[in-house]
BAMILUM-259748 format. One line per field, with one value per residue (C-alpha): residue number from 1; x, y, z. Coordinates in nm, 4 decimals, decimal comma. Each point is the difference from the previous one (the first is absolute). Layout:
N
seq NUM_...
c1 X_...
c2 Y_...
c3 Z_...
# end
This chain:
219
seq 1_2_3_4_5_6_7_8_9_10_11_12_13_14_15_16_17_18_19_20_21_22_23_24_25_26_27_28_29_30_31_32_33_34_35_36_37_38_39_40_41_42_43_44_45_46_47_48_49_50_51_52_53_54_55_56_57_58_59_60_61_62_63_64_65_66_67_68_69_70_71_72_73_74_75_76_77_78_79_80_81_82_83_84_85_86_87_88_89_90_91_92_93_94_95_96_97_98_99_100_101_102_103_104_105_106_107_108_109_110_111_112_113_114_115_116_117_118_119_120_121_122_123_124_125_126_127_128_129_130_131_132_133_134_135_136_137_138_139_140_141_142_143_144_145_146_147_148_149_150_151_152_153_154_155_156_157_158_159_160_161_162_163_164_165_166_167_168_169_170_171_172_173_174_175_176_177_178_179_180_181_182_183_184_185_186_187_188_189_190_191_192_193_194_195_196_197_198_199_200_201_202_203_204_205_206_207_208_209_210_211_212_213_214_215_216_217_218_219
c1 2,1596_0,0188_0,2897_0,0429_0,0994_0,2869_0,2607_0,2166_-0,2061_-0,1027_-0,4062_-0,0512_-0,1425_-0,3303_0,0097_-0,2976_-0,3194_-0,2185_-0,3284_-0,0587_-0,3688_-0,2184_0,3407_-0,1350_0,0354_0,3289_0,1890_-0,0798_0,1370_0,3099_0,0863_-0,0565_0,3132_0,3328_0,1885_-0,2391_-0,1339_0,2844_-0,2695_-0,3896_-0,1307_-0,3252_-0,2818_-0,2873_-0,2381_0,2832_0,0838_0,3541_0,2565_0,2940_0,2567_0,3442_0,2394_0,3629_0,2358_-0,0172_-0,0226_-0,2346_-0,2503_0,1282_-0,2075_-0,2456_-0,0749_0,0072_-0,2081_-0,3084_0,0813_-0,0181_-0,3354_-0,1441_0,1411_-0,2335_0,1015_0,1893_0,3289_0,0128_0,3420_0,2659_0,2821_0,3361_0,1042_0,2946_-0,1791_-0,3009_-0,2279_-0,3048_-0,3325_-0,2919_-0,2409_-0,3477_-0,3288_-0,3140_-0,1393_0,0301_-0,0288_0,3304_0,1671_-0,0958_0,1013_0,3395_0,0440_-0,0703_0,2404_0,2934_-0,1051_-0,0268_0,2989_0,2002_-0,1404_-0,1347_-0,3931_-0,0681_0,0119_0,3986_0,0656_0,1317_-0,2671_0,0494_0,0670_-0,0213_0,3357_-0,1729_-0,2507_-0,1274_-0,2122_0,1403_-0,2380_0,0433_0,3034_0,2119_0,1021_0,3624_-0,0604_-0,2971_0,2962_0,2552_-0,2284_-0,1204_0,3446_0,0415_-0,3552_-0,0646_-0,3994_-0,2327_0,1209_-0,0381_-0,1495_0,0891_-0,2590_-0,1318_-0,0087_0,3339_-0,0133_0,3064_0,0527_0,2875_-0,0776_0,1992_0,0233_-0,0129_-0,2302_-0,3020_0,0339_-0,1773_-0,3236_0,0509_-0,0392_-0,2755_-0,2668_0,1028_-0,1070_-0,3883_-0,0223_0,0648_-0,0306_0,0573_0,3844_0,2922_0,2551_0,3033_0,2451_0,0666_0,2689_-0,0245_0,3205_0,3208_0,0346_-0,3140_-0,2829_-0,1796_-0,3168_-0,0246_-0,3646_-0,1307_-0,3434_-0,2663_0,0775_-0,3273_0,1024_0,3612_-0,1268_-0,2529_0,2811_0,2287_-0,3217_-0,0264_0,3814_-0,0027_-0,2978_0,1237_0,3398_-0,0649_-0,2470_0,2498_0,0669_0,3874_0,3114_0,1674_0,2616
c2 2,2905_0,3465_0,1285_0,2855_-0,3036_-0,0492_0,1618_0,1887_-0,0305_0,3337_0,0274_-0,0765_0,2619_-0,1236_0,1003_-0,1492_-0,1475_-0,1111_-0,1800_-0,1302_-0,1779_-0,1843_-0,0968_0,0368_-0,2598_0,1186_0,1537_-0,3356_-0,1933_0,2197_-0,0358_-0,3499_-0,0786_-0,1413_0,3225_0,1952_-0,2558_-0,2199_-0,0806_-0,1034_0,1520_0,1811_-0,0144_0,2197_0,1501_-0,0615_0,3068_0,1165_0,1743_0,1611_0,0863_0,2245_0,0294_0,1497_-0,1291_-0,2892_-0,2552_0,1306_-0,1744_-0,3106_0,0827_0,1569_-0,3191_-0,1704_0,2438_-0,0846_-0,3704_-0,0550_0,2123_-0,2235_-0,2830_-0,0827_0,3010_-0,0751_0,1875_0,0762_0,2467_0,0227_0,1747_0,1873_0,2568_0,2011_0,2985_-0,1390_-0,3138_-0,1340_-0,2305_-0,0760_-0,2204_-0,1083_-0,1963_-0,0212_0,0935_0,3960_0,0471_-0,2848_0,2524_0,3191_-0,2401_-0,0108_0,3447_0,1087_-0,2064_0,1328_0,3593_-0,0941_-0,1583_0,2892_0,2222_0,2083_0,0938_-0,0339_0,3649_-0,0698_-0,1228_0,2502_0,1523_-0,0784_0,2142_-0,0183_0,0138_0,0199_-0,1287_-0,0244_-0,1262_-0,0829_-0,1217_-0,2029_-0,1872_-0,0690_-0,3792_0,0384_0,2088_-0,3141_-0,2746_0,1434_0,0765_-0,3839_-0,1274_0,1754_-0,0769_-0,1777_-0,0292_0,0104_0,1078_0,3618_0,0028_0,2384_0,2740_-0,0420_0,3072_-0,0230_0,1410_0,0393_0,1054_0,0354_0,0604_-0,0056_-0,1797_-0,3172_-0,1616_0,1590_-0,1060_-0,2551_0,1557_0,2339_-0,3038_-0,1620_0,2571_0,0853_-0,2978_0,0086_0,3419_-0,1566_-0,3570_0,0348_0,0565_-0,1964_-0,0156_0,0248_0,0168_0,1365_0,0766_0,0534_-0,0788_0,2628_0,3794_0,0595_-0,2284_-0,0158_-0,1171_-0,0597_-0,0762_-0,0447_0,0157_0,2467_0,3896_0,0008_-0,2483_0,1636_0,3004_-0,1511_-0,2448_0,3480_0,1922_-0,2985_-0,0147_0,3693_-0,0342_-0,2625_0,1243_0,3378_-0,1198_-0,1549_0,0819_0,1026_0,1717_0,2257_-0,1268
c3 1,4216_-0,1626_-0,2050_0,3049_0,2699_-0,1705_0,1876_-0,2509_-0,2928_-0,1252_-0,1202_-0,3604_-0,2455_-0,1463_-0,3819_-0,0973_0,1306_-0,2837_-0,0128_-0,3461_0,0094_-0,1833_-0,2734_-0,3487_-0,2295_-0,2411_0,3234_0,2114_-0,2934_-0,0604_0,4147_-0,0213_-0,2704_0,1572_-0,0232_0,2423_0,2345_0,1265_0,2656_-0,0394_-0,3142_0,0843_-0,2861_-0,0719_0,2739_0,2829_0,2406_0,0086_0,1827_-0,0852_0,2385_-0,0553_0,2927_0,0421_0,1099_-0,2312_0,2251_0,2484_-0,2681_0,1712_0,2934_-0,1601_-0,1455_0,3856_0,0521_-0,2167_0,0289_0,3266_0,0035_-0,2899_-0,0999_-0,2198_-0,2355_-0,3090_-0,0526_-0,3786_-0,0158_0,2788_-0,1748_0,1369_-0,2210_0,0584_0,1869_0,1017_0,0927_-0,1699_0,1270_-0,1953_0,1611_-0,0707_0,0316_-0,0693_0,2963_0,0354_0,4185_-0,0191_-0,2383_0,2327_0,3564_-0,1866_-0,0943_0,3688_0,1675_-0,2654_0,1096_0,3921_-0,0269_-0,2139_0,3053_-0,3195_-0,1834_-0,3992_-0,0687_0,1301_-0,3467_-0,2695_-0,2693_-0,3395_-0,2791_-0,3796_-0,1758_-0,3402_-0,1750_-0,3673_-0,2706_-0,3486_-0,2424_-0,3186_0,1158_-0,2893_-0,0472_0,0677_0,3124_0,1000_-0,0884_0,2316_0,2903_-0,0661_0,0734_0,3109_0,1860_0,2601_-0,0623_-0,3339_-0,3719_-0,1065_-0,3876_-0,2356_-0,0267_0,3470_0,2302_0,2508_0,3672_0,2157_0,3412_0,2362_0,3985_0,3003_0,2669_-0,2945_0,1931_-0,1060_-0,3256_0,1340_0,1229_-0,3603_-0,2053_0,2038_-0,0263_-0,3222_-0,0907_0,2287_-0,1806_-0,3703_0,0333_-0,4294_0,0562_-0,0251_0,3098_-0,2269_0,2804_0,3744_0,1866_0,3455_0,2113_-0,0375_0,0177_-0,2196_-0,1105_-0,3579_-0,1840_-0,3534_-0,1680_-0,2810_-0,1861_-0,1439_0,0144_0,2169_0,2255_0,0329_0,0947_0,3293_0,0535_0,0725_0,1924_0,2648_0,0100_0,1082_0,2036_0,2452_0,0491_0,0739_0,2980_0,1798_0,3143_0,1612_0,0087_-0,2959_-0,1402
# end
């Protein structure tokens, strides 16, 4: 049953609609920690998709939704913030991931290019991190250690969820970098890396690269 034969429910907006493939190694293992997947961890070289709704708890049958299509997909985040609804699911198989995806959209009556385009906030490069600035970013992570001297990159994009996508090809691009921390469910989502100035800087290319070819509606 779709979302639109429910009599009185109004039609979800579809925020986002985000394939993350082929997880890389540092992102799988940062997704995979109890604070981020309450569900089935993933782990490297699974296929993922990310799925923001509003209302909240449309993500309820969103969920259903992929499910009921394949039920042998694992459900890594389901998550009801206070304006909107989160999915993550994933496997290793890449058509099960796609299956999924398609019966969310046929069943939210809506395409991919629906979901919103996403937009740098800011991003930049500081190099030669001091060993203060490395301790206090250290005790707020929620992935690998920054060291002092390494080459810092931070970037802040809306919706949050593409943080995710961000910090996974950032990390194809410069496999040499460390995932320091991401953020990527609230009003705005952010990356934090660390490693070589080189590295930094095609970590930040591929960052830009991928989200400015994605496909949908202005914010």
């Amino acid at each position: 049953m779709s979302i639109s034969d429910q009599v009185g429910t109004p039609q979800p907006e579809l925020r986002v609609y985000l394939h993350v493939n082929d997880l890389q190694r540092q992102f799988a293992a940062y997704m995979a920690t109890p604070t981020r997947a309450r569900g089935y961890p993933p782990f490297e070289g699974m296929h993922s998709l990310i799925v923001e709704v509003a209302p909240g708890l449309a993500i309820e049958r969103v969920t259903d939704l992929a499910l009921r299509e394949v039920p042998q997909i694992e459900p890594g985040i389901l998550f009801v913030e206070r304006q909107f609804g989160v999915l993550e699911v994933h496997s290793l198989d890449l058509e099960s991931v796609e299956r999924a995806g398609q019966a969310i959209l046929a069943g939210l009556g809506a395409d991919a290019a629906d979901q919103l385009r996403p937009r740098i906030l800011y991003s930049d490069v500081i190099e030669n991190v001091t060993d203060q600035h490395a301790v206090i970013i250290n005790r707020n992570r929620d992935a690998s250690m920054l060291m002092p001297g390494d080459t810092l990159l931070v970037v802040e994009v809306t919706p949050a969820l593409f943080a995710a996508v961000a910090a996974n090809e950032a990390e194809r691009a410069a496999p040499g970098i460390t995932l320091v921390d991401v953020q990527m469910i609230g009003s705005a989502g952010r990356v934090s890396m660390g490693g070589s100035t080189k590295d930094i800087k095609v970590a930040q290319s591929a960052i830009q690269e991928v989200l400015s070819g994605v496909k949908g509606r202005e914010q």
